[in-house]
N, C-alpha and C positions, 0 to 999 in steps of 0.2 A: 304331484308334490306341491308345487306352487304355479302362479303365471307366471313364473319368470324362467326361462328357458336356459340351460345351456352355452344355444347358443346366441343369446344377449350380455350371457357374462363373457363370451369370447369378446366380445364387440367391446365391452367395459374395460377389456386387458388392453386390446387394439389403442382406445383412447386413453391410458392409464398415465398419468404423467410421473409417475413412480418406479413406473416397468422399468426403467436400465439399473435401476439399482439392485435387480433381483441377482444379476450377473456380479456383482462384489462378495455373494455369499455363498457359503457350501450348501447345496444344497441334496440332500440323496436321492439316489433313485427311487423312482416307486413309492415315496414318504409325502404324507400331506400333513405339514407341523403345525398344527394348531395350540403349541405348549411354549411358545417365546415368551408368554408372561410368567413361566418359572425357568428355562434359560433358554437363552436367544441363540441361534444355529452362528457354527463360525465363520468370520468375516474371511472371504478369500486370502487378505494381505496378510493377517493375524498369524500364520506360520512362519513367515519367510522375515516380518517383524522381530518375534519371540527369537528366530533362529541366528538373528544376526544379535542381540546382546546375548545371547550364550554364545556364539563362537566369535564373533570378534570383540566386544564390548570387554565380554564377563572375560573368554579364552586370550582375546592376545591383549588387549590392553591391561587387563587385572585390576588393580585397583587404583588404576591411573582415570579411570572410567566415572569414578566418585566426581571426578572435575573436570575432565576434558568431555562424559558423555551426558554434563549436565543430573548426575543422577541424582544427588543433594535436593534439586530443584525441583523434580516430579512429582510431589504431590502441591507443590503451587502451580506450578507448567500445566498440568492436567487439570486439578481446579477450574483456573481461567479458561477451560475449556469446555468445563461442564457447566458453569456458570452459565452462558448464554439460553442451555435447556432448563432452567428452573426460573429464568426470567431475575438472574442474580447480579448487579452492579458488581466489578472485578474487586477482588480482594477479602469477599465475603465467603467462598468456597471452596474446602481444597478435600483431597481426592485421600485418605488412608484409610486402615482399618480395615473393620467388619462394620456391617448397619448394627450389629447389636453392641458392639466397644463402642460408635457412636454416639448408638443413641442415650448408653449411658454419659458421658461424659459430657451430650449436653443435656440431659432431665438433671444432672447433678448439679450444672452451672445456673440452671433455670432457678434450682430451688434453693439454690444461695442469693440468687439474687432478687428472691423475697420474703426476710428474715421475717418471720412472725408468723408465716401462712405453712400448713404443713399437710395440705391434701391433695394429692395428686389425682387426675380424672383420667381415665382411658375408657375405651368399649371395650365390655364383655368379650365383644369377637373379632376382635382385632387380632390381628395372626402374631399366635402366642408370644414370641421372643420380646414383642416390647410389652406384653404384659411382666415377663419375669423380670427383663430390666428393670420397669418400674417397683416393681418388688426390693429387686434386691438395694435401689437406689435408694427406696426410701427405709430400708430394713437399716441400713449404712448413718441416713442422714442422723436420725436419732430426734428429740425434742416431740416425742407423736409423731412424725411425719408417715402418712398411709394413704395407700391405691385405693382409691373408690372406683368401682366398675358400673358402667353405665350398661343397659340394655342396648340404648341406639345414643347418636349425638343428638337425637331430637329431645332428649334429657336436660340437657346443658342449662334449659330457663331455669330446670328448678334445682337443678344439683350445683350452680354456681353459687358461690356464697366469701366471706369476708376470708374464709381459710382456705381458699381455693388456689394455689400457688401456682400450678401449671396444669394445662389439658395438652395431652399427647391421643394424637388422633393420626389413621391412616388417608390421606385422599381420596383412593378406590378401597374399597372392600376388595380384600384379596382371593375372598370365596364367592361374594355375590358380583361383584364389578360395578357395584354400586360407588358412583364418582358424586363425593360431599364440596360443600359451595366453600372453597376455601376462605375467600374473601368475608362473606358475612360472617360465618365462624369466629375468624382469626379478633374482628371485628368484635363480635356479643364476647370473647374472653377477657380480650383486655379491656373493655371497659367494668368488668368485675374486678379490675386489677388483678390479673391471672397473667401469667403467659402461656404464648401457645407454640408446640412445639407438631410439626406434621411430617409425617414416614409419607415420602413421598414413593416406593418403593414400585409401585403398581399403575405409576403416574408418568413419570419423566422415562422422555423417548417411547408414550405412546400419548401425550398433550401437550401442550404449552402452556407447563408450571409459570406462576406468576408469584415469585417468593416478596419481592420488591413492593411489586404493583398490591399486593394484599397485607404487608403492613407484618407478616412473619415475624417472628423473634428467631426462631430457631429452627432447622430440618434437617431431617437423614435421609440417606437413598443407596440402592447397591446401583452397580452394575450391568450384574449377568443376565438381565433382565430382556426388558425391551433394548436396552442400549451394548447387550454381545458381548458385553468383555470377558466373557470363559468362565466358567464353574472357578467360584471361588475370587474371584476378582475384585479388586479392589472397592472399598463403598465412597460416601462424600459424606460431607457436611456443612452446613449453612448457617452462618450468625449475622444477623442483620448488623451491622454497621458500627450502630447508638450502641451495642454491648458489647463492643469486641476493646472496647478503652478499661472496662469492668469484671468483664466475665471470667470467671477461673475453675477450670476442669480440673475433676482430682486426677487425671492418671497424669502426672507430669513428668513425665520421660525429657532424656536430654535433645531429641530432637525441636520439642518447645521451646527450650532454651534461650535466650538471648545470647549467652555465647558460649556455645555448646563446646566449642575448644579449648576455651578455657582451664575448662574439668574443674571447675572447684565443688567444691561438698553441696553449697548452697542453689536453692531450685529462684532463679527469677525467670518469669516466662517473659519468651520474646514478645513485642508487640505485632497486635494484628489477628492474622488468622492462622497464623501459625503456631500461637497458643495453644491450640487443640492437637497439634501433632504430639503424636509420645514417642514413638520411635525408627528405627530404620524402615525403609518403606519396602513393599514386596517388587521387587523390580520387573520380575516375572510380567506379575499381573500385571501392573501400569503401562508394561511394552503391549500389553493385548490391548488392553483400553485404549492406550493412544493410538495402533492399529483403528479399533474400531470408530474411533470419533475421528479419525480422517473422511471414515463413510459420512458420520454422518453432520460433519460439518457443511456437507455437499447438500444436507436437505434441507425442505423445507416445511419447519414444524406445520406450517397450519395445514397445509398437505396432507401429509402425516394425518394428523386430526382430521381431517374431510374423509378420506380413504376409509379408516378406521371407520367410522362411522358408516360409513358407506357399505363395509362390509358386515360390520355387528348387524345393521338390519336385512341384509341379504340374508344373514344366517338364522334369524330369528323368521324373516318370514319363513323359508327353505321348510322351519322345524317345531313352526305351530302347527301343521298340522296334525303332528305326532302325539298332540292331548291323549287321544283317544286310546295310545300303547303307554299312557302316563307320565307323559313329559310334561313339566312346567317349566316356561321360562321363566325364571328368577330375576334377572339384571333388569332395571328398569328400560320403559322403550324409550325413556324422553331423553332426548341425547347433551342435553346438560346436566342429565343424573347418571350418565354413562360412560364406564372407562375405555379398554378396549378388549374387554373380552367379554362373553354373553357363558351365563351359570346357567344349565338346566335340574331340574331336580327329578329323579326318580328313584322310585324304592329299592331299586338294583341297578341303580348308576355304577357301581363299581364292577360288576362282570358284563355290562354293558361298554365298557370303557377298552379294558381290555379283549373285546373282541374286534371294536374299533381297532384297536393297536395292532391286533394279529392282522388287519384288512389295509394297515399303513396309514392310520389313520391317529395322530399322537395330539390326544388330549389328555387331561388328568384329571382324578377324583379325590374331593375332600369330603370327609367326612363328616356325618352319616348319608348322605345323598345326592352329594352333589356333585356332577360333569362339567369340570372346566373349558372351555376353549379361549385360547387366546388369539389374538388378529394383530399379527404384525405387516404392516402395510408395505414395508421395503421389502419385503421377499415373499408375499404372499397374494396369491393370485384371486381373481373373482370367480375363474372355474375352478380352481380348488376348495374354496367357498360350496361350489354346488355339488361338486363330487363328496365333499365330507358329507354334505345334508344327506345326499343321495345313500351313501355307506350306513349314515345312521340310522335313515330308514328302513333298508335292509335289512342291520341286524336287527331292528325291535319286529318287524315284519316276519321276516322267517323263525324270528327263536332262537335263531343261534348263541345268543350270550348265555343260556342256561345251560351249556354245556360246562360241563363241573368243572373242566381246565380254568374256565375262565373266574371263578370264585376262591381260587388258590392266590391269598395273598403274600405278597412279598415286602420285603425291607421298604423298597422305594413303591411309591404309586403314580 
């Protein structure tokens, strides 16, 4: 399959300076999860977290819990927390929503605050929801305001222009794991007078986002992702600093409020980054999230990053040499165009995948061709690395995925 043995990747676990934190998470028997870049496996604590604001928090304190258990304060408590993973000075980040109530309400504040420009930029294949966002925000804005779709961001020389208001762009490519140069980006927009808004979704807690250090205006991010916080978990969002004195989101709910007790008729948002809150916050989720950012305030991003790396090309050498049964690796090798997960493409990736699954082996396919795996470094080993390779060489070896079960598709993939 490859020169690299077995047992060298035993040896790599042995040395692994990440290995105790495999023990913080659920992990199942028999199961090689190569899918924590669409939701991350649960964090051991995250139970007995969630269990204690349902029965003492929510059950015996009731809504004394609004102030005595701090809950008013969780999506800034949390923010300040996720800040540190997107490389965000405090005050700039706070923790609600969904990434797509986000990411409209900053593409909305983006393009107010450049009256006269009314074209929005995204990629063609950027994972759909912030293309509909952008739709529906600029369907909303009115004055022309319309989504130009780019083929790649390598477009941007010539599709920038005087009516260029914001580009909304993902980090990684959610299908290929292709990871774009945030910095020069953020860079070539605003000097068109654009701003730039980046879904960091497929990025934070498996790199070290640098929202600050690249000069961002604006970002979104979930999560359930690399960062565990549970199917459905709360998202974030980012506003550089300079616009948080200016900036004004339409959903303005009373949690924005400057004095939300008040109650009077009129909407004045409070100052800051609490501007972008609109409403009561999910308590649920945020108790999982702050669960899981106990883990990973323990780590260490650049680690993280090294590991990742370390293991995308394990997996890529493992599975070059499967050309031959029609595999192409997709994700680029150069590990500064690379996120943490390696895309393969074949003409029947999708009953290829699931017969992976049936072998305990959970990767995902996008369509029309393409086999996800994702490399989460905190719980994910260097001989599971070589046993997936090893499974996937099987099935395409024996044939097995052309068994009709495995072409029966369902709801979820």
């Amino acid at each position: 399959m490859s020169t690299t043995t077995r047992e060298q990747c035993a040896a790599l676990d042995a040395a692994d300076p990440l290995a105790a934190f495999r023990a913080e998470f659920v992990l199942p028997e028999g199961v090689i999860y190569l899918d924590g870049n669409s939701l991350g496996v649960l964090p051991a604590r995250t139970s007995g977290r969630v269990r204690e604001l349902v029965e003492v928090e929510w059950g015996e304190r009731l809504i004394r819990s609004w102030n005595e258990a701090g809950w008013f304060e969780q999506p800034h408590r949390l923010g300040a927390r996720v800040a540190p993973m997107v490389g965000a000075a405090p005050g700039q980040v706070v923790v609600c929503d969904t990434t797509s109530v986000n990411l409209f309400k900053v593409l909305a504040a983006a393009l107010r605050l450049r009256p006269g420009r009314s074209t929005v930029l995204a990629e063609r294949a950027a994972f759909p929801t912030d293309l509909y966002i952008a739709e529906g925000v600029t369907s909303l804005a009115g004055g022309g305001a319309h989504t130009v779709l780019l083929d790649s961001a390598e477009q941007l020389d010539e599709a920038l222009g005087e009516d260029t208001a914001v580009v909304v762009l993902s980090q990684v490519d959610y299908r290929t794991g292709e990871l774009l140069d945030m910095a020069s980006i953020t860079r070539q927009v605003q000097a068109a007078g654009a701003l730039m808004v980046w879904d960091v979704c497929h990025a934070v807690g498996a790199l070290p986002v640098e929202l600050d250090a690249c000069g961002v205006d604006f970002a979104v991010g979930c999560t359930y992702k690399y960062l565990n916080g549970g199917p459905g978990s709360p998202a974030f969002l980012y506003v550089a600093e300079r616009h948080l004195g200016v900036a004004e989101q339409p959903l303005s709910g009373w949690f924005g409020h400057a004095k939300p007790f008040d109650f009077t008729p009129g909407y004045q948002p409070v100052a800051g980054i609490g501007r972008f809150l609109t409403s009561s916050p999910s308590l649920l989720g945020q108790a999982a999230l702050g669960a899981s950012l106990d883990v990973w305030e323990k780590a260490d991003l650049a680690a993280v990053r090294a590991k990742s790396l370390a293991l995308t090309d394990l997996f890529i050498e493992l599975v070059e040499p499967l050309a031959g049964h029609g595999v192409e690796v997709v994700t680029p090798r150069e590990h500064a165009r690379r996120g943490s997960q390696v895309a393969l493409r074949h003409p029947d990736g999708y009953p290829v995948v699931q017969a992976l699954i049936e072998r305990g082996v959970i990767g995902d396919f996008r369509a029309p061709d393409l086999m996800r795996f994702g490399f989460t470094p905190l719980y994910l080993s260097y001989t599971e690395v070589w046993d997936a390779a090893r499974h996937l060489t099987e099935v395409l070896e024996s044939g097995e995925w052309r068994d009709e079960r495995f072409s029966r598709r369902g709801a979820v993939t």
